[in-house]
Each structure stands twice: as C-alpha cells, then as structure tokens.
C-alpha positions as CSV (number, residue, x, y, z in Angstrom):
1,X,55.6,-14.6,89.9
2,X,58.4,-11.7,89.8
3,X,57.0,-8.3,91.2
4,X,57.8,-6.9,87.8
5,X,55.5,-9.5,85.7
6,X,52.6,-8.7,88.8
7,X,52.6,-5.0,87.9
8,X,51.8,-5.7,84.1
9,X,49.3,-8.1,85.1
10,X,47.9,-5.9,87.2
11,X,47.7,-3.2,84.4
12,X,46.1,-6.3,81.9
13,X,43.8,-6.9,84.4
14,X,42.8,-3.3,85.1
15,X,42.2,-2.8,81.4
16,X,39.8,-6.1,81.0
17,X,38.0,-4.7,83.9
18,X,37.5,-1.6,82.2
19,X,36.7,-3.1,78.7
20,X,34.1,-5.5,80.4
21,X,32.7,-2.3,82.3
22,X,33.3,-3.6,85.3
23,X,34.2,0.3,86.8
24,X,34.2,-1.5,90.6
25,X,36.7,-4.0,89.6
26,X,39.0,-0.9,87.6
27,X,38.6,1.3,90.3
28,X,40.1,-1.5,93.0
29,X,43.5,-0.8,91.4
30,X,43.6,2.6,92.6
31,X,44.9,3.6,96.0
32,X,42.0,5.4,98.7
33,X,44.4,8.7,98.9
34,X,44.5,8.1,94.5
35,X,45.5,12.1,93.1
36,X,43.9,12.8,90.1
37,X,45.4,15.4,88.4
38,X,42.9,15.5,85.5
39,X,41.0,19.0,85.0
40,X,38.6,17.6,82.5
41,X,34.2,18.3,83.0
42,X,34.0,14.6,83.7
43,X,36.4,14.6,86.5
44,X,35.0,17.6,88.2
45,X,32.3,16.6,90.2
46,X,33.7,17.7,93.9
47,X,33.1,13.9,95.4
48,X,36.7,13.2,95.7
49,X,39.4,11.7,93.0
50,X,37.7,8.4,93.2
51,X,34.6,9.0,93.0
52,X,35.4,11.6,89.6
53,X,36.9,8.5,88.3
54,X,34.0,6.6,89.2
55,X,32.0,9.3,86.9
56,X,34.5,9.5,84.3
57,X,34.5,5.4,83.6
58,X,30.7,5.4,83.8
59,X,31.0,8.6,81.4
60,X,33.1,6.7,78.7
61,X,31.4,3.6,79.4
62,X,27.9,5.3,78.1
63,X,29.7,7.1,75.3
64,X,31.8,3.7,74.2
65,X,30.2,1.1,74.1
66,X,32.2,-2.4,73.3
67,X,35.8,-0.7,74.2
68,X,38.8,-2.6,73.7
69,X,42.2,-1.8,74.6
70,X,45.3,-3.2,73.6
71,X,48.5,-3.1,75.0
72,X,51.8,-2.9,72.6
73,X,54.5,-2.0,74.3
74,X,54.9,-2.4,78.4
75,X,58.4,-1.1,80.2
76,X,58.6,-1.6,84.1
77,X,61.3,-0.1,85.7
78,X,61.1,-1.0,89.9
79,X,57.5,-0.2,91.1
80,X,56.6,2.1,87.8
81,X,55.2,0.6,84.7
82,X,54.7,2.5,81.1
83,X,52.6,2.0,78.4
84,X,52.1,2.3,74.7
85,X,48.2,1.5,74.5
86,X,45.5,2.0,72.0
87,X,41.5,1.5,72.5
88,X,39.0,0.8,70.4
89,X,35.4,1.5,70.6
C-alpha cells in the first residue's frame, strides 16, 4: 500500500470509528502533543486537547445519534490530506 492510499484509509477509518461511536478508536488517530485550535464550549474543558476532544465526540455523539459521514472528494499532497465531507445524523 502507497503512503498516499494509507493516509485516506486512515481518514476512512477515523470516520467509521466516529460514525460507530467508537470515540477510543477516533481519538487513536490523533498524536499525544494533538493542538486543538477549536475555541468552541465543548472543547473548553481545561483537561488537555485530547481529552476536549474526548468531550466534544461524546458531546456530538449524545446530540447525533446514527451519524454518517461521507467522503466526496479526497486530495493528498505528501503527508497532508484534504477533504470535501458531509455528515448525516
């Protein structure tokens, strides 16, 4: 498998992870020293970045329930990979 088709499987497989709920399994894609630059309520809860996230993913998982997300345009460039995504709930 080329690096390039690993990262966009790695972004598919963070997204079924989140649509299953499965917030352990999401949250393993993130680095330990993981920056989150989000000012939102549901980030703000002085833990650390990944344990905001933690809260924000149990957050949207009690708000939406059933999510789905689907994926409709991926570009990679090197180590970097965009989306074009849309989620249903």
């Amino acid at each position: 498998m080329s690096r390039q088709a690993g990262n966009k499987s790695r972004l598919r497989d963070l997204l079924s992870a989140s649509d299953a709920g499965d917030i352990d399994v999401a949250l393993s894609f993130y680095a330990q020293e993981y920056v989150d630059h989000d000012a939102s309520e549901a980030r703000l809860n002085g833990g650390g970045a990944l344990e905001a996230l933690r809260a924000a993913f149990r957050l949207f998982s009690s708000a939406f329930s059933e999510t789905r997300h689907t994926l409709h345009d991926v570009i990679e460039e090197g180590d970097r990979v965009a989306a074009r995504i849309s989620v249903e709930a």
